[in-house]
VOGU-3710 file (C-alpha; in Angstrom, 3 decimals, decimal comma):
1> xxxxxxxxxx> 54,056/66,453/-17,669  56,326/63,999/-16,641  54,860/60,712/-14,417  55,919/60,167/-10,839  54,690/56,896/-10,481  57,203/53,870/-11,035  57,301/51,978/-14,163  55,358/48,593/-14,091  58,219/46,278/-14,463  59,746/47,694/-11,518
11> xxxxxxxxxx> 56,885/47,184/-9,652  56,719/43,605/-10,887  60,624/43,350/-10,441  59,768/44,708/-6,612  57,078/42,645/-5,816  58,928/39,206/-6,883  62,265/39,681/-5,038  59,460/40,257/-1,872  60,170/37,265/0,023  56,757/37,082/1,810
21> xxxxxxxxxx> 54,669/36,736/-1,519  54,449/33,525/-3,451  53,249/32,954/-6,562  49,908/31,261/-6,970  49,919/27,821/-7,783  47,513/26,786/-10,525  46,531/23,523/-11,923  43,994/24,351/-14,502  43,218/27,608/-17,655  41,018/29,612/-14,886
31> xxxxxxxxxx> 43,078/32,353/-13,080  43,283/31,946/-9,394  42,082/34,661/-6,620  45,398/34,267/-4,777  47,283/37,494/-2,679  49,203/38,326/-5,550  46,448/39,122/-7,589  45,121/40,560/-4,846  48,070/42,979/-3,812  48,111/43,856/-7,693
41> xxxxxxxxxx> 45,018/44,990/-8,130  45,145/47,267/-4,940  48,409/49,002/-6,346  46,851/49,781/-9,656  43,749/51,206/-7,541  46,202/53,486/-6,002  47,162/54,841/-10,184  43,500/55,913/-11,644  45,568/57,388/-14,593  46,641/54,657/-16,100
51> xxxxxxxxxx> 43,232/52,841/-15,720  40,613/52,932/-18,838  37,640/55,717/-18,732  35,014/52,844/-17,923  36,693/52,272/-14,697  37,188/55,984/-13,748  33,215/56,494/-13,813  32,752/53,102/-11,817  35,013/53,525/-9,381  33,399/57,091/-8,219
61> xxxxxxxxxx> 29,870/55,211/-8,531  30,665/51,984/-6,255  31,120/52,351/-3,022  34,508/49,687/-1,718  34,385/46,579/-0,487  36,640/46,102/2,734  35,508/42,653/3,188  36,336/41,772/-0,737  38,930/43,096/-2,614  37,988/43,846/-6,341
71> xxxxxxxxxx> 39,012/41,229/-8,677  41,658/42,454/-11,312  39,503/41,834/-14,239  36,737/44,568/-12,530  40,072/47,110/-12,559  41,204/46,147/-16,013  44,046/43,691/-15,583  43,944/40,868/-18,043  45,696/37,588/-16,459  46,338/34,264/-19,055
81> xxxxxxxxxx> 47,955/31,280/-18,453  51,154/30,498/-20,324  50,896/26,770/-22,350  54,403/26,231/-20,685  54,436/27,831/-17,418  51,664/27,474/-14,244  51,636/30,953/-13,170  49,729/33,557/-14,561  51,153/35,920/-17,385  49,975/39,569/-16,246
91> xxxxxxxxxx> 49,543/43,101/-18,575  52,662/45,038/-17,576  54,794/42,212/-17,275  57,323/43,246/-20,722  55,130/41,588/-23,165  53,683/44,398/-26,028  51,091/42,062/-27,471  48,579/44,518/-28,730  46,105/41,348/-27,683  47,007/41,882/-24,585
101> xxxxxxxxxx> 47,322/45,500/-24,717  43,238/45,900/-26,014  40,388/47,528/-22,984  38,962/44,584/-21,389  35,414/43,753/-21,954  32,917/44,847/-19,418  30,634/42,229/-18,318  27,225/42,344/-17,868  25,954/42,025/-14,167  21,993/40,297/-14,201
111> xxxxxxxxxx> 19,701/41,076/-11,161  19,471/38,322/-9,362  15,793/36,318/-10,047  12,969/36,121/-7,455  11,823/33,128/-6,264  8,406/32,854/-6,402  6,972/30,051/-4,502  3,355/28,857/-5,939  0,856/28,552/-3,193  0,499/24,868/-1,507
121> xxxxxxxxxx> -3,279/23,376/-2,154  -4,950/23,334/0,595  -5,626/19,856/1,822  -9,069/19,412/4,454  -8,418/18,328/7,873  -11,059/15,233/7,104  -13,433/14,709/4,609  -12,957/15,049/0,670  -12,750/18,312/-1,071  -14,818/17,132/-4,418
131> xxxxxxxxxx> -18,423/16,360/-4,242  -18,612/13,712/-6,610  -21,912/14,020/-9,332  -23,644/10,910/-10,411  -25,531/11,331/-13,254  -26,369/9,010/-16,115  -28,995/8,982/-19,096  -29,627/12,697/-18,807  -30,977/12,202/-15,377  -30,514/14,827/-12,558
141> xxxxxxxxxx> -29,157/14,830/-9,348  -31,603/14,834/-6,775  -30,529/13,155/-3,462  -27,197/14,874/-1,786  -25,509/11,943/0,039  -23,449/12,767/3,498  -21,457/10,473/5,007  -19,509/10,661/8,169  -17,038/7,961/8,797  -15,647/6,872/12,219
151> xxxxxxxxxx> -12,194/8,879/11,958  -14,166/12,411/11,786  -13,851/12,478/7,694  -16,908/13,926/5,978  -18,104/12,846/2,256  -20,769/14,462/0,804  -22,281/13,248/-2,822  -24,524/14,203/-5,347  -26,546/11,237/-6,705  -29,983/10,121/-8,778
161> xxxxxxxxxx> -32,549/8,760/-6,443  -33,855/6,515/-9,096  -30,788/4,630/-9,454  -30,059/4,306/-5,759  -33,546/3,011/-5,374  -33,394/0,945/-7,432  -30,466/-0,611/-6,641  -30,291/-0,545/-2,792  -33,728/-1,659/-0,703  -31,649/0,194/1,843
171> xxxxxxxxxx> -31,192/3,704/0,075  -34,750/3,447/-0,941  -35,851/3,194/2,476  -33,880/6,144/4,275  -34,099/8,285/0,654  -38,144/7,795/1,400  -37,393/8,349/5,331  -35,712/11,809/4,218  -38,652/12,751/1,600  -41,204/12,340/4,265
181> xxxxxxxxxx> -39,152/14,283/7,392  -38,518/17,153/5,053  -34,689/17,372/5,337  -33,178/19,448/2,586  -30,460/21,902/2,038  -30,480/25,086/0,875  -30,901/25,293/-2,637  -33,509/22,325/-1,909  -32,498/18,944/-3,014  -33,405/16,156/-0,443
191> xxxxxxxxxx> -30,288/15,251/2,000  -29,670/11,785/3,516  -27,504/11,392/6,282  -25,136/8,014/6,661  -22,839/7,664/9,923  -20,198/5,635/11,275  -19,099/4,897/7,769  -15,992/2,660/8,527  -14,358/4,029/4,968  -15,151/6,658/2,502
201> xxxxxxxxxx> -13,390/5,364/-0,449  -14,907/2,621/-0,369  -18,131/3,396/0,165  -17,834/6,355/-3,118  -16,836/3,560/-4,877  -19,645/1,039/-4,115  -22,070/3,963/-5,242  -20,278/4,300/-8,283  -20,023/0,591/-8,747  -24,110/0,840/-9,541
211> xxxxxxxxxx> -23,349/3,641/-12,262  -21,000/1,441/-13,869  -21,494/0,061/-17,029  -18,617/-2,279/-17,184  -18,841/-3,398/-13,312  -15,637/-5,816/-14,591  -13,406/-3,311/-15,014  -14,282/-1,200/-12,364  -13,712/-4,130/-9,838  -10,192/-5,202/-11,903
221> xxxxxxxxxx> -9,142/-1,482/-11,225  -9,969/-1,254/-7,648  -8,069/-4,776/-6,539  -8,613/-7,355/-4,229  -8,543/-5,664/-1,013  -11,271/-2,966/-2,300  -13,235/-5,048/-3,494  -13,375/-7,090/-0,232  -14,224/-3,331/1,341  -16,662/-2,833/-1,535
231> xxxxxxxxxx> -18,116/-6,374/-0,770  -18,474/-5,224/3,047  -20,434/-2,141/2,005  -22,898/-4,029/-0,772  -23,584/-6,550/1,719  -24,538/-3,644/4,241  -26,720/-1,353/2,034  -28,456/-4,510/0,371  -26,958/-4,250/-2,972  -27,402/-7,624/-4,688
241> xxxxxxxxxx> -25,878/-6,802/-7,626  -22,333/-5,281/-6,216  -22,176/-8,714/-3,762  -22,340/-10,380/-6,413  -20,107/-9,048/-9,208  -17,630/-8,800/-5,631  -17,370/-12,227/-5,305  -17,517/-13,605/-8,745  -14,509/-11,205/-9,469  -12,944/-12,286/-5,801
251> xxxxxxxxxx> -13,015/-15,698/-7,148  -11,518/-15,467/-9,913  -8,322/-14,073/-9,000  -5,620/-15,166/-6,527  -5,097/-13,444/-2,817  -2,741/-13,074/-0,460  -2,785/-14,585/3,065  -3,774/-11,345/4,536  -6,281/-10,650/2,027  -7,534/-14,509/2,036
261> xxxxxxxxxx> -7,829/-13,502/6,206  -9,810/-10,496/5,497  -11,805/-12,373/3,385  -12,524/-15,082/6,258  -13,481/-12,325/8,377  -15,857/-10,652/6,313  -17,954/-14,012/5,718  -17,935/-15,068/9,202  -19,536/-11,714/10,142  -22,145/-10,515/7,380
271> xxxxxxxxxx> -25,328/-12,603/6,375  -24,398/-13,299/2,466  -26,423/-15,947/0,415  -24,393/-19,011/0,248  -25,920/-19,626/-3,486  -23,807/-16,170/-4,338  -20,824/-17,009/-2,028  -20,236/-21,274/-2,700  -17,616/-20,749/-5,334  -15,617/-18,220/-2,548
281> xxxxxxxxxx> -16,317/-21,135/0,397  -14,991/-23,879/-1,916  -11,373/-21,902/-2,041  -11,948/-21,721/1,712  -13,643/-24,218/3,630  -11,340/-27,575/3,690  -12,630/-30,894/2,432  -14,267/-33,023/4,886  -13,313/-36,591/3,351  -9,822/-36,030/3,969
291> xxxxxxxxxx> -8,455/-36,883/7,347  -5,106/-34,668/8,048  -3,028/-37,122/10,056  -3,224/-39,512/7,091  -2,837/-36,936/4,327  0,806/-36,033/6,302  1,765/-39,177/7,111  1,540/-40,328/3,178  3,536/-36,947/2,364  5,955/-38,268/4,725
301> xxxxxxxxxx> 5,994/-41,504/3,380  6,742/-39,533/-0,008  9,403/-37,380/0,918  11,669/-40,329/2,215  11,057/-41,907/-1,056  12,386/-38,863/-3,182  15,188/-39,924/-5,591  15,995/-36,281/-6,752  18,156/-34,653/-3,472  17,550/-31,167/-4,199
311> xxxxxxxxxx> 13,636/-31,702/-4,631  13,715/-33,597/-1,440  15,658/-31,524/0,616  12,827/-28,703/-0,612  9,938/-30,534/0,550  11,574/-31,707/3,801  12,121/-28,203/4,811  8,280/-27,008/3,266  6,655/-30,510/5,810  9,064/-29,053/8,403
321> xxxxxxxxxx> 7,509/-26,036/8,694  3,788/-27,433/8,653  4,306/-29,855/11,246  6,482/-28,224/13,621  4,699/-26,806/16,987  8,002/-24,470/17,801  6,859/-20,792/17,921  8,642/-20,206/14,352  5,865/-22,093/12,891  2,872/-21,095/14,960
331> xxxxxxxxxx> 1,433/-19,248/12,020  1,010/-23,052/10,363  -2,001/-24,930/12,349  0,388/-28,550/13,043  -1,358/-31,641/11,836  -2,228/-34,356/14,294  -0,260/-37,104/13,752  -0,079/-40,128/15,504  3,620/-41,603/17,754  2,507/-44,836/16,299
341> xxxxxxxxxx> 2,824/-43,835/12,657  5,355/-41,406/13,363  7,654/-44,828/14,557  6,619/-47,124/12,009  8,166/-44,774/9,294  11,453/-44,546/11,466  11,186/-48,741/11,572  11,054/-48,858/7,712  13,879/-46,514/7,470  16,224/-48,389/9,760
351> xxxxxxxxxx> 15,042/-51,536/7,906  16,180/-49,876/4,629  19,985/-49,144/6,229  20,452/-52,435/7,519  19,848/-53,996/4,266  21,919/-51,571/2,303  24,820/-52,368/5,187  24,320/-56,311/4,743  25,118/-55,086/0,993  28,308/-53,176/1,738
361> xxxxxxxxxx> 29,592/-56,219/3,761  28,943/-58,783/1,091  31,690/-59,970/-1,070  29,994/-59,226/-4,203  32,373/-56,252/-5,526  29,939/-54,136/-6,958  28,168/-53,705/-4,162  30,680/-51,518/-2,580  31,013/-48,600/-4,873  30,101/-45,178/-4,723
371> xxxxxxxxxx> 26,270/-45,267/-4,828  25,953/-47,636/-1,736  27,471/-45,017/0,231  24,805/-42,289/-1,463  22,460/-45,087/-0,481  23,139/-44,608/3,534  23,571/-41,193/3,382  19,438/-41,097/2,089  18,364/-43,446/4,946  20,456/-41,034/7,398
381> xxxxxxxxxx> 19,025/-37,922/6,358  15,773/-39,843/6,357  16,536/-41,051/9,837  17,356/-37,769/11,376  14,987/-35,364/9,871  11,663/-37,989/11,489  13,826/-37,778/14,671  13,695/-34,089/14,623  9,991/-34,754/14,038  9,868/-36,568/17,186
391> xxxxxxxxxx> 12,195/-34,435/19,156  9,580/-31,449/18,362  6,215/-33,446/19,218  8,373/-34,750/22,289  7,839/-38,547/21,213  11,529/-39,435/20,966  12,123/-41,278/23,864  11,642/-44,252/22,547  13,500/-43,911/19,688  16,477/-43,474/21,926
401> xxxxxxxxxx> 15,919/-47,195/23,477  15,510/-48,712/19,619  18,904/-47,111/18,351  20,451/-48,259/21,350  19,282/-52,379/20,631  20,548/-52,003/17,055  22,302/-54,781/17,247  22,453/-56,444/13,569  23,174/-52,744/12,695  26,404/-52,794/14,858
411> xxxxxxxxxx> 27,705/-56,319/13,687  27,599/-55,532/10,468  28,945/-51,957/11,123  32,644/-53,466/12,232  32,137/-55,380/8,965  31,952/-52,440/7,077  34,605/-49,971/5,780  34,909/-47,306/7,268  34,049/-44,608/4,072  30,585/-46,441/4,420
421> xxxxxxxxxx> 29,868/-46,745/7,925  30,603/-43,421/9,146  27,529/-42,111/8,241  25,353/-44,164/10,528  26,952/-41,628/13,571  25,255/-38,711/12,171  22,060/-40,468/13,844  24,282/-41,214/17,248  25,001/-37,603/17,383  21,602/-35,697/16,561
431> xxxxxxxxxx> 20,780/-38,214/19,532  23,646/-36,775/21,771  23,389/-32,957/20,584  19,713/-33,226/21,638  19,879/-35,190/25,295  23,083/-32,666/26,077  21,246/-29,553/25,455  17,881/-30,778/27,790  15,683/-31,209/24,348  15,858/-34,825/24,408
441> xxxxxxxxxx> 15,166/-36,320/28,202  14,967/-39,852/28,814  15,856/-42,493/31,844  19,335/-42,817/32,987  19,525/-46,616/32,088  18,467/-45,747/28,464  20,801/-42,849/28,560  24,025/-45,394/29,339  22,729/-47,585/26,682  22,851/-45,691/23,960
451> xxxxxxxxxx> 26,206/-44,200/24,899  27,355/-47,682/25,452  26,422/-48,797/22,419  27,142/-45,958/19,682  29,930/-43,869/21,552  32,770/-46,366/20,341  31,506/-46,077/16,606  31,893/-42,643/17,084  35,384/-42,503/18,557  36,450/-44,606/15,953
461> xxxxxxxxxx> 35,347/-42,889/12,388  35,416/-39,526/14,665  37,529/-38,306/11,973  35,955/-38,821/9,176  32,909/-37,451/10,506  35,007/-33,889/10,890  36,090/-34,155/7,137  32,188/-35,078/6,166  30,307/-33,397/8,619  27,739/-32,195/6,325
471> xxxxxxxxxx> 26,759/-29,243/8,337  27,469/-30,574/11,458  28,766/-28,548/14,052  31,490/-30,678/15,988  32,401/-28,746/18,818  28,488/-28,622/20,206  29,030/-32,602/19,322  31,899/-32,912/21,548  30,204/-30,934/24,223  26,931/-32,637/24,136
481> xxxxxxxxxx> 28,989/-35,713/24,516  30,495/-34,645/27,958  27,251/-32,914/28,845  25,724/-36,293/28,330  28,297/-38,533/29,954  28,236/-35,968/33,146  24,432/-37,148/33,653  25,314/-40,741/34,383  25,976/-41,965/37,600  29,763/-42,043/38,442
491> xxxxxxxxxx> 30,384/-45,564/37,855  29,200/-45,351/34,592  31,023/-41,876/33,717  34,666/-43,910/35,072  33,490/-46,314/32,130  33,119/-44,248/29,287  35,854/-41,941/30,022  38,191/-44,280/30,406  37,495/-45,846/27,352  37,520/-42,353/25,892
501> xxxxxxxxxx> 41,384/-42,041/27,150  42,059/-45,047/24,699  41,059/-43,842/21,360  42,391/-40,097/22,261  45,640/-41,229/23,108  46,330/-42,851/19,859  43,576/-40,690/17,690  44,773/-37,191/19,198  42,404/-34,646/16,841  41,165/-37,497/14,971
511> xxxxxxxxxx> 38,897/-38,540/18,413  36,298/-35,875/19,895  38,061/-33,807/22,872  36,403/-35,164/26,377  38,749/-33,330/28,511  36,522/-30,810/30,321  34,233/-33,543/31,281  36,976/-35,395/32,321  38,169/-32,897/34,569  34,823/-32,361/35,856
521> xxxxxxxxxx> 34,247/-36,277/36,391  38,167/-36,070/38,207  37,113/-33,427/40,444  33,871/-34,665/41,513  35,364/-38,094/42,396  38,080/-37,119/44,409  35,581/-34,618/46,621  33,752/-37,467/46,954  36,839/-39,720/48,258  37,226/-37,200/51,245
531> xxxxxx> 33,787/-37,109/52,358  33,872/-40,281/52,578  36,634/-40,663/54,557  34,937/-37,376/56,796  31,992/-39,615/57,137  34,371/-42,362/58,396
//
């Protein structure tokens, strides 16, 4: 019987000189589910003779996907990839490898698995789910503990009345109280009743703190902040034994701040011997021979005496943040120290400078090397960080008046070079920054002073101060400047400015940049003129 159907490389010769299908494109060994494949399979669908036997008795079992074509490996089309070509090499395409000629292998389809979700343990609303036993040297269990604690949970225990008794004067009394009233469960064993148990935990684990037979460890496993709790609870239910082994293991092992505040707490509200708690106090309670104001003042003393930069610039910033009052540091209780001592530092400071400028301005050559300029740049750092001092505890007012009558400091400042002297403005403009921005307030005489005095240093080794600024922000210097100028009467800002005009004309960038406040001062002036002349 002859076939009707067309021979497969005309269908294959058909379906490529169909402009509408492309070939798949294919970057990798597996075969690609593209529309050719697609459109193949169908056609062979449409052919059931030339099809193996297999896929006869599937296809009249399976019911046909519209949604999902088969793929042609389910209708017995083999597709490989050629080494040298991308697209797929497909039975019927010329090629009588008996390889690709053989039945294609039927693969085994697996049910797909059940997942089978354990159930979740159930967890109590409050309370504990265990009743913990207590038992020890064959005793028996004769006193069922339940405690209620101030969040709603619920704790109930099994314990030996012997060993609560005879630990706890407390226990003793309400196990007695509980004998004598009759209360009992069920199956008969005496009940006691505990409420407004602030925790649980720790309360299980006081009780099981007087089972323990190496109370060390049992502490060393609970912590510091448990065994504060644990301490809380001993000292409540009388238990002499747990206070104690609390607080010789609390002593014996460092806390943290919040823990060493807990601690502070607890002792300030429970009654606990002071023979058991002394060593605890000693870490605690500060020494009364020691007067605070003194003790700082020395560690000031100190730190301006550092020769190592790095360790000084470390405590400098640690002393910082003990004696500042700004609300940064209100955790740190400030220590009370005097203006007086406070200025007698700054005196020995600015002592120190002038000497080591009297030293850069002698003729001695040695004297003028590298280390002498180190040398100012200590005292300056030394200077400004007791100034800040001041500036926080609000006592620098006067120091504004002494910096201003530094007068030995400025003669021997136009001595100096100016890789030496520069330094000394670092002081000038903490002084300005401060007074421009409101921190530093002081009379309007003492205000002209200063500027009168130090401004001209500035605007002379202005540029060298921007190359070594040291963390120094210039433009708030150059502000503050004008800020602080603008506060002067107008006589006195004509002055300054002026003289301002005469270094920026021939310094240009190397002189700080006035011009907004003299614009201001301009403006003000002239307004002035004409109400005047109104007036008139």
């Amino acid at each position: 019987m002859a076939d009707s159907s067309p021979p497969l490389r005309k269908v294959r010769l058909t379906r490529r000189k169909n402009p509408k299908i492309r070939r798949p494109w294919c970057c990798s060994f597996a075969v690609p589910d593209s529309p050719d494949h697609r459109k193949l399979g169908l056609g062979f669908v449409d052919h059931p003779s030339k099809s193996s036997p297999e896929l006869k008795n599937s296809n009249r079992n399976t019911k046909p996907e519209v949604s999902k074509p088969p793929s042609p490996s389910k209708l017995g089309l083999r597709s490989i990839l050629s080494p040298g070509r991308v697209s797929p090499i497909e039975l019927g395409s010329g090629l009588h490898d008996p390889e690709l000629l053989r039945p294609p292998v039927q693969l085994q389809e697996y049910p797909e698995r059940e997942v089978v979700r354990r159930p979740e343990k159930e967890i109590p609303v409050a309370g504990v789910a265990e009743r913990p036993i207590f038992r020890r040297d064959g005793g028996r269990c004769d006193v069922r503990l339940r405690l209620r604690g101030r969040s709603g949970g619920f704790l109930a225990m099994e314990v030996d009345s012997r060993i609560l008794s005879s630990c706890s004067p407390w226990f003793a009394d309400k196990i007695l109280e509980s004998k004598r009233r009759g209360v009992r469960d069920g199956d008969g064993v005496v009940t006691v009743e505990v409420e407004d148990v602030s925790e649980l935990e720790s309360f299980q684990r006081t009780v099981e703190l007087m089972y323990s037979e190496d109370v060390s460890r049992t502490l060393m496993d609970a912590g510091v902040s448990r065994a504060i709790r644990m301490l809380e609870v001993s000292s409540m239910i009388m238990f002499d034994e747990g206070v104690k082994s609390c607080l010789l293991y609390i002593e014996a092992v460092p806390w943290s701040e919040e823990e060493e505040e807990k601690l502070q707490s607890l002792l300030a509200r429970c009654t606990i011997d002071k023979s058991l708690s002394q060593d605890v106090l000693t870490r605690l309670n500060p020494q009364p021979q020691i007067v605070p104001n003194k003790l700082a003042l020395n560690l000031l003393h100190k730190v301006t005496k550092a020769t190592d930069e790095k360790a000084r610039n470390s405590l400098k910033s640690v002393l910082q943040g003990l004696l500042s009052r700004s609300p940064s540091h209100r955790s740190n209780p400030p220590f009370d120290l005097h203006k007086d001592d406070l200025y007698s530092l700054c005196q020995s400071c600015l002592d120190l400078l002038v000497g080591i400028f009297k030293q850069a301005t002698s003729s001695d050559p040695d004297l003028s090397s590298q280390p002498l300029i180190g040398r100012i740049s200590h005292q300056v750092d030394n200077l400004n960080w007791v100034l800040d001092i001041l500036i926080d505890r609000q006592f620098a007012e006067d120091f504004v008046m002494i910096w201003a009558n530094q007068s030995e400091l400025l003669r021997l400042y136009e001595k100096a070079s100016a890789m030496v002297r520069y330094e000394v403005n670092r002081v000038s403009a903490m002084l300005f920054i401060s007074m421009g921005r409101g921190k530093l307030q002081c009379h309007g005489e003492v205000r002209y002073e200063v500027l009168k005095a130090w401004l001209g240093p500035m605007l002379m080794d202005f540029g060298w101060l921007q190359r070594c600024n040291k963390g120094l922000d210039m433009r708030l210097l150059e502000e503050a400047i004008g800020q602080t100028v603008l506060t002067l009467p107008m006589k006195q800002q004509r002055q300054l400015l002026l003289r301002w005009i005469e270094f920026f004309a021939k310094g240009g960038r190397e002189c700080p940049d006035l011009s907004r406040a003299f614009q201001v001062w301009w403006r003000r002036s002239f307004s002035k003129g004409l109400d005047l002349r109104a007036t008139a």
